[in-house]
N, C-alpha and C positions, 0 to 999 in steps of 0.2 A: 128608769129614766135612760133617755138618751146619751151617749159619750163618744168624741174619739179620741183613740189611742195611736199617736204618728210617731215612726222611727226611721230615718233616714242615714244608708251609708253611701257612699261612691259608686254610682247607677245603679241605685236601688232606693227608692220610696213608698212605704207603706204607710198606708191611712187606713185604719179600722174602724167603723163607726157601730156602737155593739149595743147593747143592752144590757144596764147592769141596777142593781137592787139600789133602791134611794137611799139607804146606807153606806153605799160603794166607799172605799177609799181610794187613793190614785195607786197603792199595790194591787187590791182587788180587781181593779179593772184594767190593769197590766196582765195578771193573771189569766182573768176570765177570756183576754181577747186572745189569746193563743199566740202572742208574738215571740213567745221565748221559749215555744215551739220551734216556732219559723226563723229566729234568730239566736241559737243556744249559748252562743258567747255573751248574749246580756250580759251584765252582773251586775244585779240593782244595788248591790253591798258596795259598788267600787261607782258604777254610773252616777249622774246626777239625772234629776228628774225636776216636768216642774206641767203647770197648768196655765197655756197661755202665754208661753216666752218666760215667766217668772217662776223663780227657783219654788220648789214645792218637796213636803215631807212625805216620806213614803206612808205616813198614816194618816194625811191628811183629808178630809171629807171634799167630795165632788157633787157639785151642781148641774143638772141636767143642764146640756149643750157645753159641758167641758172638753177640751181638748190638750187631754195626757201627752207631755211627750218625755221623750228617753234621749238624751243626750249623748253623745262621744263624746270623747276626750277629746282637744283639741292635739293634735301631733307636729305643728307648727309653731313657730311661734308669731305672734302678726305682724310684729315690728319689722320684721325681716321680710317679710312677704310684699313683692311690689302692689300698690293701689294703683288702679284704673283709674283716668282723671276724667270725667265726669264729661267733658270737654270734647274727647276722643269719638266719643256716641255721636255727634254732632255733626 
């Protein structure tokens, strides 16, 4: 089945769409797509992960047309962070 696997840092965006066995897990198919390759400081032990915005297990089973993604920690915090007022755009 079909999957992609998206990890996103500061001017950097990766989207992989791979092919993986209809047993895939969402590690399996982190795995298989070579992004911790391409990104060696992953660390799925310390990351959060999830399928679709929603938080996800790393043994959890994948449905053809899922989209895996690997989360950062946030390094902010958001309360402190100014918001844009919607207004502004206008």
């Amino acid at each position: 089945m079909q999957i992609g696997v998206a990890y996103s840092e500061p001017g950097q965006q990766v989207w992989l769409n791979i092919e993986v066995p209809d047993t895939a897990t969402v590690q399996e198919a982190i795995e298989r797509s070579g992004i911790l390759k391409q990104f060696p400081h992953i660390d799925l032990a310390a990351q959060k992960v999830g399928v679709f915005g929603k938080l996800a297990k790393l043994d959890a089973a994948l449905r053809p047309g899922d989209r895996v993604e690997i989360y950062r920690a946030i390094i902010c915090d958001p309360a402190t962070v100014p918001r844009k007022d919607s207004d502004e755009d206008e």
